[in-house]
C-alpha positions in Angstrom: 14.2 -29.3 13.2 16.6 -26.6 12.0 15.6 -22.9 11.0 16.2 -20.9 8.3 17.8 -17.5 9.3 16.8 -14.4 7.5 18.0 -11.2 8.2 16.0 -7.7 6.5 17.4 -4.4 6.8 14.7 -1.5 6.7 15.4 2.1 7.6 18.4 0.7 9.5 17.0 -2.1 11.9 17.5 -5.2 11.5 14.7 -8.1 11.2 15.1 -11.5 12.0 13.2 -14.4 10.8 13.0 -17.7 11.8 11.1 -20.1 9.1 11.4 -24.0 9.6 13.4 -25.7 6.7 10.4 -26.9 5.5 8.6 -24.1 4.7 10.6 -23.0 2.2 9.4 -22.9 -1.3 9.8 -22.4 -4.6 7.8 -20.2 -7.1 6.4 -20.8 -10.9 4.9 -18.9 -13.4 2.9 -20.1 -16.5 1.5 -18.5 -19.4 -1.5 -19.6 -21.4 -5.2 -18.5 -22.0 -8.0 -18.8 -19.5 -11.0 -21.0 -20.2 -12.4 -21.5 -16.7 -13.2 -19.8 -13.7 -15.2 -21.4 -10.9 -17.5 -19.7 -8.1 -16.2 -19.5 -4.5 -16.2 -22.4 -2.2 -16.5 -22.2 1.1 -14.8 -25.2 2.7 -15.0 -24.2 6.8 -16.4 -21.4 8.8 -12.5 -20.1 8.3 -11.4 -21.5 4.6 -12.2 -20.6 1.0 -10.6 -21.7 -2.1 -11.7 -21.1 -5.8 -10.5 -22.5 -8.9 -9.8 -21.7 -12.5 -8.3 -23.4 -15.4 -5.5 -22.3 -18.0 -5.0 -23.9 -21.4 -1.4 -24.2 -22.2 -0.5 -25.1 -26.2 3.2 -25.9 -27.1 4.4 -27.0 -30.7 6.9 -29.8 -29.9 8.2 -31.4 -32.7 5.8 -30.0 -35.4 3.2 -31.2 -33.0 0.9 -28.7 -31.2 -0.1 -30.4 -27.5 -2.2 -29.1 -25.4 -2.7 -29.4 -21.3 -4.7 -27.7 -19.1 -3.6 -26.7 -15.5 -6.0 -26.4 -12.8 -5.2 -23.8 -10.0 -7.0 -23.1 -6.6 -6.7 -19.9 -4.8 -7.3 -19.6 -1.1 -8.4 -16.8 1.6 -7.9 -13.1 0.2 -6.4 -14.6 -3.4 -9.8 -16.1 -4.3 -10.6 -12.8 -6.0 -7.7 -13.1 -8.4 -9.5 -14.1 -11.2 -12.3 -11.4 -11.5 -10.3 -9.2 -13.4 -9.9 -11.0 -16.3 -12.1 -12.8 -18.7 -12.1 -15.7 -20.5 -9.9 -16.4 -23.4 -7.3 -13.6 -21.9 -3.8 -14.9 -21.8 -2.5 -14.6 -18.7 0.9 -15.4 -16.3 -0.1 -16.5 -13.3 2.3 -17.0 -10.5 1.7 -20.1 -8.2 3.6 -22.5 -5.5 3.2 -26.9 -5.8 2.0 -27.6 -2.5 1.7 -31.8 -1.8 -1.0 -33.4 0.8 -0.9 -37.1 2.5 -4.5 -38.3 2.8 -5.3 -40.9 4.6 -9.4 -42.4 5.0 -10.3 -45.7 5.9 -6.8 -47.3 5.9 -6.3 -45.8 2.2 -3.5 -43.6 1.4 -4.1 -40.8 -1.2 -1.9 -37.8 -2.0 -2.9 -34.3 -3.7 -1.1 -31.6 -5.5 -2.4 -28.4 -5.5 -1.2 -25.5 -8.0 -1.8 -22.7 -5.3 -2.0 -19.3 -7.3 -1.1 -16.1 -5.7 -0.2 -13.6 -8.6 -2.5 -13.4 -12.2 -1.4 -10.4 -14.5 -2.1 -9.9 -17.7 0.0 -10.8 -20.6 0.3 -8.5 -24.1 1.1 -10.7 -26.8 1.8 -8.3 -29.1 4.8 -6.8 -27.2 6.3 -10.3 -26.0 6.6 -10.8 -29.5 8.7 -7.8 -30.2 10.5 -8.3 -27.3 11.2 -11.6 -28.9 12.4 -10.2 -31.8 16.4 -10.5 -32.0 17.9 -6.9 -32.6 19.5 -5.6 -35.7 22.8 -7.1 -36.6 23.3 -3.3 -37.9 22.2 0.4 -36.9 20.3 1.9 -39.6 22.4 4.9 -41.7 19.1 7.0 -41.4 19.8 6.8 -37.5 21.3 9.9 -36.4 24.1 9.8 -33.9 24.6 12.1 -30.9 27.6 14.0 -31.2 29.4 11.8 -27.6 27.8 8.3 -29.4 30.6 6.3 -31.3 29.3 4.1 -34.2 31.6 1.0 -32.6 
């Protein structure tokens, strides 16, 4: 198995981690409102997961669809979701991690979302940040006397 060098410089020493290839992943974020949150679950003496659901609606084609994701948090992230309510619109930040299963001679696989990151999302100023800027500046705009109108 090969490792994955990565080298950190902080107040001028150098750190050195050693991951396995496999360990690397990648993040994703998604946007959408929150209409579930579930209690606690204690799976071992050691291991805790809770999950919540996000309702995602997209207009594709002149056709609104809808899909809901459900994540799981684990350990120290299950309080995540206490901070917000439902019907808040929310990013949350998550990894896709994939399980084998096997019982009985049957083979099952699992994806789980695994959340790590929930913040709230303003509507209101993503949609002025959506806004495209003037083609123009205003004549009532007054220019600084170093600012060149070109």
């Amino acid at each position: 198995m090969s490792n994955i060098k990565i080298k950190f410089r902080k107040n001028q020493r150098i750190l050195l981690l050693h991951l396995p290839s496999n360990y690397v992943t990648m993040s994703y974020e998604l946007t959408g409102k929150l209409i579930a949150k579930f209690d606690t679950v204690q799976r071992t003496a050691t291991f805790k997961t809770r999950e919540f659901v996000i309702e995602k609606s997209e207009d594709i084609g002149g056709r609104v669809i809808t899909n809901y994701a459900k994540f799981q948090c684990v350990q120290d992230k299950t309080n995540l979701p206490d901070r917000f309510t439902i019907g808040d619109t929310v990013k949350v930040s998550f990894n896709i991690k994939g399980t084998k299963w096997e019982k009985n001679g049957q083979v099952n696989y699992i994806t789980n979302l695994d959340a790590w990151r929930m913040e709230t999302v303003n509507m209101q100023s993503q949609q002025t940040a959506d806004a495209p800027p003037p083609d123009y500046m205003p004549m009532d705009t007054p220019l600084a006397p170093d600012d060149l109108p070109f």
